[in-house]
N, C-alpha and C positions, 0 to 999 in steps of 0.2 A: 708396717709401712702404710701410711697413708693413703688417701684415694689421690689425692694432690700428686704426692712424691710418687707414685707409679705415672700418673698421666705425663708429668715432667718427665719421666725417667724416659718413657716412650716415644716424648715429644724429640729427645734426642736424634739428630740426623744420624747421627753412626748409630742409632738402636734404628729409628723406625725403616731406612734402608737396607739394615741387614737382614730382616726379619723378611722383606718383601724380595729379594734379590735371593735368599735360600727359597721363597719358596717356588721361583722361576728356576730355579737348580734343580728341585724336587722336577717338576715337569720336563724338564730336559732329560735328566736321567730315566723317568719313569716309560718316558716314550725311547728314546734309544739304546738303553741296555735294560728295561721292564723291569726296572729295580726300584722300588717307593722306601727303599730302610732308608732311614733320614741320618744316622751316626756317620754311615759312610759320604754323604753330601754335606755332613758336615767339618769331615777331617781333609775335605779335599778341597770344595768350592770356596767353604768361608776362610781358611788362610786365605785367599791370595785376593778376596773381596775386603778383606780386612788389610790388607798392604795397603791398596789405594785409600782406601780410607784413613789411614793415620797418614799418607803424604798429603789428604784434604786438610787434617785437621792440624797438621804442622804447614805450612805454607797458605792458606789460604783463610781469608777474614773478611772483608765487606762481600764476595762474592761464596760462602761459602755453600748457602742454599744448591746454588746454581752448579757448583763442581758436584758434588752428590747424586744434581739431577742429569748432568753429562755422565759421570761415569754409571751412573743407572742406566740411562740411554744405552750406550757402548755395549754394556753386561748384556741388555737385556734383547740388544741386536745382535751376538754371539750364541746366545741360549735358543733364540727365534731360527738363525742359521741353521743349528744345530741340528736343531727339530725337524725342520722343510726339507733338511739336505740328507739328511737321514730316511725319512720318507720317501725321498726323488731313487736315490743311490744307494743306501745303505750302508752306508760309509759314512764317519767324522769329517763334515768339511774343514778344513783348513784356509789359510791365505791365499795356497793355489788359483780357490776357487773364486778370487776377486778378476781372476781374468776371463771368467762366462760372463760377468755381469751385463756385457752386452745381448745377451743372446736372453736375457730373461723376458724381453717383451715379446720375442718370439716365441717364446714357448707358456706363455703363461696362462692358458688355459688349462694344461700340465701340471702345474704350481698351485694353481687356485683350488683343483678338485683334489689334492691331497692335503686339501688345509681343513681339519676339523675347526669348529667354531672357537672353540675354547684357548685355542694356541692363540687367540687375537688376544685373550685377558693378560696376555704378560705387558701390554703396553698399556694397561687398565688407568695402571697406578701415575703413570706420566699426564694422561688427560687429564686426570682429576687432577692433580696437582695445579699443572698449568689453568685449571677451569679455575681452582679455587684462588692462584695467588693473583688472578685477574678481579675476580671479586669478591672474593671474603676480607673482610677486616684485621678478623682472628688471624689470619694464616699471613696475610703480611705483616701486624706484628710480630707475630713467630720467628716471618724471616727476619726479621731485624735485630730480636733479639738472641739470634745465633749468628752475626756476622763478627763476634771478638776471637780473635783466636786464643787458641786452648790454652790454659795457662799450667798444665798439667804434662808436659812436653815429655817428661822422664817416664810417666805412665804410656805413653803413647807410642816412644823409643825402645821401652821392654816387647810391646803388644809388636810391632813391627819386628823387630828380632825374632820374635818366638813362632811368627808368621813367617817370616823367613826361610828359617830354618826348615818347620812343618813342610813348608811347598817345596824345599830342593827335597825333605826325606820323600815324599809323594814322587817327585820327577824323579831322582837319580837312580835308584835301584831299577827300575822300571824302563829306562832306556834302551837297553838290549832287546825288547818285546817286540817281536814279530807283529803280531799282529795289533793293528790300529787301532781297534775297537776293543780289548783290552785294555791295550795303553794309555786310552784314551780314560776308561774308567778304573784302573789303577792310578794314573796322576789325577785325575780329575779334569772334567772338561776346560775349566780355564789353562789349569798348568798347563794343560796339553796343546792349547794356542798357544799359548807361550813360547811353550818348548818348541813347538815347530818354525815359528820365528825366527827364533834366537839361537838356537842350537846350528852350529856349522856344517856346511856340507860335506859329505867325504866320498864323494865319488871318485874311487879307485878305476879309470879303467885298464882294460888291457890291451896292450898296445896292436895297434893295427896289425901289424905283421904276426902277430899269433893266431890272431880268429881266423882260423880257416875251416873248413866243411870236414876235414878229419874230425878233428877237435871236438866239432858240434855236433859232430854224429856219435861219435864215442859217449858224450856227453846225456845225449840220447838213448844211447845203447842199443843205434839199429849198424846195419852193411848195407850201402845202396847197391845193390846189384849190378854186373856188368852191363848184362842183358836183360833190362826189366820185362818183364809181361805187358802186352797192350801199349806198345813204344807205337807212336805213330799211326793209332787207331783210326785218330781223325784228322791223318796229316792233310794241310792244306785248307781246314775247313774253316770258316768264320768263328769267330769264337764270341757266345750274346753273353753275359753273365749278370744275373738280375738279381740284385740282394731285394729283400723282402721287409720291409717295416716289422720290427715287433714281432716275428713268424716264431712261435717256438713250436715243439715238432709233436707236443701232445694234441695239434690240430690235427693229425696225418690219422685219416680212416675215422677220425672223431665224428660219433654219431649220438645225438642228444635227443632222445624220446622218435630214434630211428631218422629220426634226417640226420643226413652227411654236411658240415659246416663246410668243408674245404674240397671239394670234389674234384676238383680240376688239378690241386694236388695230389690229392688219391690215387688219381687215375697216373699222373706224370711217376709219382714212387713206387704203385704198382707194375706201371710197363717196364721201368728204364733203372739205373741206379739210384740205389735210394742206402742212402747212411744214417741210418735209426741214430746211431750212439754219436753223434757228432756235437760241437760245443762253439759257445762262445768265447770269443779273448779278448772283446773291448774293455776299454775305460773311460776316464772322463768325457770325452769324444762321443760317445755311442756310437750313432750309424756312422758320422766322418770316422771314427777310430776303426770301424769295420773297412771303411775303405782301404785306410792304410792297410791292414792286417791283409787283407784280401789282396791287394797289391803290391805285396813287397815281399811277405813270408819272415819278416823281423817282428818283434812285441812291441806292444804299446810302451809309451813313456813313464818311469814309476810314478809321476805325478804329472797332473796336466795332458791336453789332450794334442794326439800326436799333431793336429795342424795349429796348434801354439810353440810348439817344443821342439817340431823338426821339418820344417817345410824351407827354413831357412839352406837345407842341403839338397844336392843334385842325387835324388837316391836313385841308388839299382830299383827296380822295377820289372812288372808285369808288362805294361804300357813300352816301356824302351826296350825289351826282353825280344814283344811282337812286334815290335817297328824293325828292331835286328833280321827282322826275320819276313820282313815284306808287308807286312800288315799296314792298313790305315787302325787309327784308334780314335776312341772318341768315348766322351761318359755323357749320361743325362741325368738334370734332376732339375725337377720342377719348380723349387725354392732359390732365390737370391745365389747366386755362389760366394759371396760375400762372407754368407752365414756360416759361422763353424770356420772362417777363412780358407775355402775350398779353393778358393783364385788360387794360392799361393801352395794349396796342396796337391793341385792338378799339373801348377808347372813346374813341384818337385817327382813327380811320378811320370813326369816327361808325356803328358798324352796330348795330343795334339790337338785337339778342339775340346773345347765343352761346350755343352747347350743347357741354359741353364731359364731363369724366368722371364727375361726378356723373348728367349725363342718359343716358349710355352703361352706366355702371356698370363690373362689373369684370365683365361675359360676354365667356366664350373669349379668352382675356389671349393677346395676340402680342407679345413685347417689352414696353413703357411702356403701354400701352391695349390699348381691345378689340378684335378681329380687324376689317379693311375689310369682310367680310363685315355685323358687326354693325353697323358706322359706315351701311355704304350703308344696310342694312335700314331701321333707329330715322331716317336722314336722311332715307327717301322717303317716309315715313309723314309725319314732321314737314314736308316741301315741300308733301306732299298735302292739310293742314291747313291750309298758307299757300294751295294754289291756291283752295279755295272762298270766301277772301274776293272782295270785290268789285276787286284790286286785283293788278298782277302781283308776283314775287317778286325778286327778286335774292341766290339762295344758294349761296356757296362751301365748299366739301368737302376737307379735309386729309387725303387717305388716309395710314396711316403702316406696315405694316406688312410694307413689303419697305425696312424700315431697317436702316443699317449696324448689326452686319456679316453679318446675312440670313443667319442660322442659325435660319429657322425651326422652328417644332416638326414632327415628323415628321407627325404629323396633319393637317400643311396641303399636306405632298406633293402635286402633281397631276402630275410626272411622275417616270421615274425616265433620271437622268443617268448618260451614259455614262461609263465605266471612267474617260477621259482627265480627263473634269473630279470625277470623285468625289474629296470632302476638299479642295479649292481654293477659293480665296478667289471667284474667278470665277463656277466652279461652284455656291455657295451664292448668289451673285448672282442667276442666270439662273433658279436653282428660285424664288427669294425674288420674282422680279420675273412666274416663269407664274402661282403663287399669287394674285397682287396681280390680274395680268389676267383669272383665273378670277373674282375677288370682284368687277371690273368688269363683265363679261359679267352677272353677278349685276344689279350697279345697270342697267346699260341693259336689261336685261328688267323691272325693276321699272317704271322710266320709263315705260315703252310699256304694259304693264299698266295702270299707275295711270292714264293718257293724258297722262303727262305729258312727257312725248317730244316728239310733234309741235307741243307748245302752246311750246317752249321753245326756247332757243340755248346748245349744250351746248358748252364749251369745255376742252380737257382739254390738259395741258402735265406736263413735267415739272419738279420746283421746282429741283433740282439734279444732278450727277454722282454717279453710285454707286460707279464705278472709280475713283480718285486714279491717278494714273499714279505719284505717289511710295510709294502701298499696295502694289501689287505684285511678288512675287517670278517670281524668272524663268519659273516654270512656269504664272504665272498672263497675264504679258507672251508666254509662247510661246503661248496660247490666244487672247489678242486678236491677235495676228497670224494666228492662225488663221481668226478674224472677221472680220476688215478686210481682210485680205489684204497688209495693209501692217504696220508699226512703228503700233503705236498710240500716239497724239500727243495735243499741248495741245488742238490741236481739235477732237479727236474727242469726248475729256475731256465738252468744254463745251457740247458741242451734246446739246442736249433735244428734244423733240420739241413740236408745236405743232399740236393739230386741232380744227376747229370745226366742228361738226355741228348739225341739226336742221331743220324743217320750213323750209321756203322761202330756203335757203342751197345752190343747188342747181350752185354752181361746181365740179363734183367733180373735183378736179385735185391734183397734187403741184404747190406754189411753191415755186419755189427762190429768192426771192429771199430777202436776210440776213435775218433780226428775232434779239428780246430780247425778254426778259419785259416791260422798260419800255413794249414797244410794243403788249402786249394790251388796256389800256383805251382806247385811241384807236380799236384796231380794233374793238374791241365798240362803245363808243360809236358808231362808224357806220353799224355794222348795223343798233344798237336805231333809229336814228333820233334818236339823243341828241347834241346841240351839246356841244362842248367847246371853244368862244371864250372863257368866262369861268374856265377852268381851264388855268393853267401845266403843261404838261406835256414830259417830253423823249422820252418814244415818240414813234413814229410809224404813222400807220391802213397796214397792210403789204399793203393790197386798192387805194391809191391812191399807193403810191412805188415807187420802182425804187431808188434809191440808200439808204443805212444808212450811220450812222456809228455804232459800238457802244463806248462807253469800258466799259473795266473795270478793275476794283480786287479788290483781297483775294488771290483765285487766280492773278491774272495781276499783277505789278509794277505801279505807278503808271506811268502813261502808256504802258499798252498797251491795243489796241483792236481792232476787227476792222471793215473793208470789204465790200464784195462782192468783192474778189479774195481777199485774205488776212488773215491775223492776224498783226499787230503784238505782239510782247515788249518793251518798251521794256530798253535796257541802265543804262549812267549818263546816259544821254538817250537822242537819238533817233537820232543818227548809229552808235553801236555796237548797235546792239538787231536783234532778231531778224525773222525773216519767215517764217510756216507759209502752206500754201496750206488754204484752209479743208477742213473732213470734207470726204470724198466727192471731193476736186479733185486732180489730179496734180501742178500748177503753183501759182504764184499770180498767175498774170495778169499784170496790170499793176502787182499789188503795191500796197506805202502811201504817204503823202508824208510829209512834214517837215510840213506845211500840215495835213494832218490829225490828225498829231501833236499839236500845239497846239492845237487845233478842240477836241480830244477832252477834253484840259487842262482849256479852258476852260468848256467846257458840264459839267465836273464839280464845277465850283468856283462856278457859276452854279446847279446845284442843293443844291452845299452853303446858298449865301447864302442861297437862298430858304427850304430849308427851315429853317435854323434863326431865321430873322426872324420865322416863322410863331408868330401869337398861343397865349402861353400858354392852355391848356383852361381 
């Protein structure tokens, strides 16, 4: 062959955009499932880049340049998705996630520092293009002489069939596969948009009148006791409950070349309850998704975040639970309420005020809102307001400003970090998170001051992970093994911490047994001395079980879970799937079942049903 007849052969738009579009395949792949074998991105990507392409080259003829350079666009805005959304989550984004788009200018500081340079080269090939068909000669006789359509139509009709074909055998075996990220690279990242599209929904649920608390405890495989232990420990008291930005619980007693990063926590899970083995259940949502969980004791949504998916209903609640019960309520956060659609998740969680950026204002700006410092101040003043009525309080606190990606302003400094972690992802972690705990020490002094300390039951958790184990680079992976002492893992990831303190809660202990966020209003409810017979709940009170079964979604593949021995990964079920020994374990014990597998299935799809049966507001 000629040097001629190859340059033509290349100059072909279906050659020179397939060539450029596999190798943005290659980089999607390589970065989400660390796979560079090029045969498999070939039998998966280029079907179905090859379908659009023979509908260019049968339908389209003075404009054909231009459709090649759209559906390059489109591919190469999927592949770019792909990449970012993987990095943020760790999870294959989907279409779902067309409805954060609002929420990316807020966070986009977030976004920006998880963007290696190179991920920008997949839009390389589009400037150039456009640069050159502005001014080169060459290149727009090029496009001119490729606007005939194909005269080849019968070769182009076999290549589409056989494409075809390829992409359902890639999708349909493959359907049944639990988990996502699998799926996703057995069909192939296109088919796999695809498939999520196009593929119908089957949400079976079950009918309201069967969910009941039998059912879900069975399902669990606990007995709530008649007479639980510590019923009414701290009937009557205020109840503060202060989720924590980003707080995972390898902060707790963490000392880095003998300074203590969190002390103020150290000290609160030394004196008072402290749940070592505790976990996260958000999803798409994050800190909002934590709200829900924390407020309701139902799961997240299996896609989309619960204030997109279910604020549209009047739910049972934490908030209406303590209003039943005499309480004032009220939540704060120093961000927009707007944000994450929290207007609409505060008045399906029935709490009667919020104070949100208008009551905070824009003093001392850390990130999206005003410093924890100012949050706690303006919120102990505002509790102190609520205690003089005649009536107790019920108020929860969003601290936010050890958020990703914890580059706070040098002004919030409270220590200086050694050599090893200066300029690291980790490293701006661990400063971002003594900040957060200095502005805590702050609020439990004000507490105590105001008297309102001992009058109350202070509960403080973290709403989610602050390290993605897919966020970091080797130097910041050789640091957590620095920490742990081990490979830092899925469960480390997901364990948050969990402490409950105040006047007459005087168990002062580490429990190791399992919990989740789902399981904090069970266990307050039976502190306060607050029944929860007439409230569906899938927590459970973690002061009166020994055994957990914890389903999770979003972070971890559908139908994975975690036990008291270990965490479950689910594979394409349950037979190929994985097995972690939880944080802090060497083993995993006795490990999971097939039985609890199922268990975990079904108690998610049991609070699917109920909550979306739940009456329009």
């Amino acid at each position: 062959m000629s040097r001629e007849s190859i340059i033509h052969f290349f100059k072909k738009p279906f050659v020179l955009f397939t060539i450029i579009l596999l190798l943005k395949g290659y980089l999607a792949w390589a970065v989400t499932f660390d796979d560079w074998l090029p045969w498999k991105v070939l039998i998966t990507e280029l079907p179905f880049i090859w379908l659009l392409f023979c509908l260019i080259e049968w339908f389209a003829s003075k404009r054909k340049l231009m459709a090649y350079t759209i559906v390059n666009l489109i591919l190469t805005g999927v592949f770019f998705a792909v990449i970012m959304y993987f990095k943020y989550y760790g999870v294959i984004v989907t279409y779902h996630a067309l409805a954060q788009v609002n929420q990316v200018t807020e966070v986009k500081s977030s976004v920006f520092s998880l963007m290696d340079p190179y991920y920008l080269l997949v839009f390389a090939d589009i400037i150039v293009l456009l640069v050159l068909l502005l001014k080169s000669r060459k290149v727009k006789e090029w496009r001119h002489s490729i606007k005939r359509k194909t005269n080849k139509k019968s070769t182009v009709s076999v290549v589409f069939i056989l494409c075809l074909m390829i992409c359902l055998f890639n999708i349909v075996p493959n359907r049944a596969s639990m988990n996502e990220i699998k799926k996703a690279q057995q069909m192939g990242i296109l088919n796999y948009e695809a498939y999520t599209i196009l593929s119908p929904k089957k949400e079976t649920y079950v009918p309201l009148k069967s969910v009941n608390q039998a059912s879900i405890d069975e399902l669990k495989g606990i007995t709530e006791p008649e007479n639980p232990k510590y019923f009414g420990n701290a009937k009557g008291k205020n109840l503060i409950i202060i989720q924590l930005e980003s707080f995972q619980n390898f902060l707790i007693n963490l000392k880095i070349d003998g300074k203590e990063i969190t002390p103020n926590m150290n000290k609160l899970a030394n004196e008072n309850l402290y749940f070592s083995n505790f976990n996260q259940q958000v999803g798409q949502g994050n800190t909002s998704d934590a709200e829900f969980v924390v407020n309701t004791s139902f799961y997240i949504p299996p896609d989309g975040a619960a204030t997109q998916k279910y604020v549209d209903k009047k739910l049972p609640s934490l908030p209406s639970l303590m209003e039943q019960n005499g309480y004032n309520t009220a939540t704060f956060h120093t961000n927009d309420v707007q944000f994450w659609n929290r207007e609409e998740l505060y008045s399906s969680l029935g709490f009667q005020h919020y104070y949100d950026q208008p009551f905070f204002g824009n003093e001392d700006m850390v990130f999206f809102g005003s410093s924890d410092e100012v949050l706690y101040a303006k919120a102990t003043d505002k509790m102190q307001e609520m205690d003089q009525t005649d009536k107790p309080f019920y108020a929860q606190i969003i601290s936010m400003s050890a958020h990703h990606p914890f580059t706070i302003p040098e002004s919030k400094y409270k220590m200086e970090l050694p050599e090893r972690y200066q300029g690291t992802f980790v490293g701006d972690y661990i400063r971002a998170q003594n900040y957060a705990d200095y502005a805590l020490g702050q609020l439990i002094d004000e507490l105590k001051q105001k008297g309102l300390w001992d009058d109350s039951l202070i509960v403080i958790y973290g709403d989610h992970m602050g390290l993605p184990i897919y966020s970091l680079d080797h130097d910041d992976k050789e640091l957590m093994k620095e920490i742990y002492g081990h490979e830092y893992s899925y469960t480390d990831m997901l364990n948050i911490p969990l402490i409950i303190a105040g006047s007459g809660i005087s168990h002062d202990q580490i429990r190791d047994e399992i919990g989740g966020q789902v399981d904090i209003m069970p266990t307050v409810a039976n502190l306060l001395g607050v029944s929860m017979k007439d409230h569906i709940h899938f927590g459970q009170d973690l002061l009166n079980q020994t055994y957990n079964l914890l389903p999770q979604r979003y972070y971890l593949p559908t139908g994975s879970f975690l036990n008291d021995n270990a965490m479950f990964m689910s594979g394409s079920g349950y037979e190929d799937g994985s097995q972690f020994p939880l944080s802090g374990k060497d083993s995993i014990g006795k490990g999971t079942t097939k039985d609890e597998y199922n268990r975990a299935l079904k108690l998610l799809n049991l609070s699917d049903s109920y909550v979306n049966q739940q009456p329009l507001k």
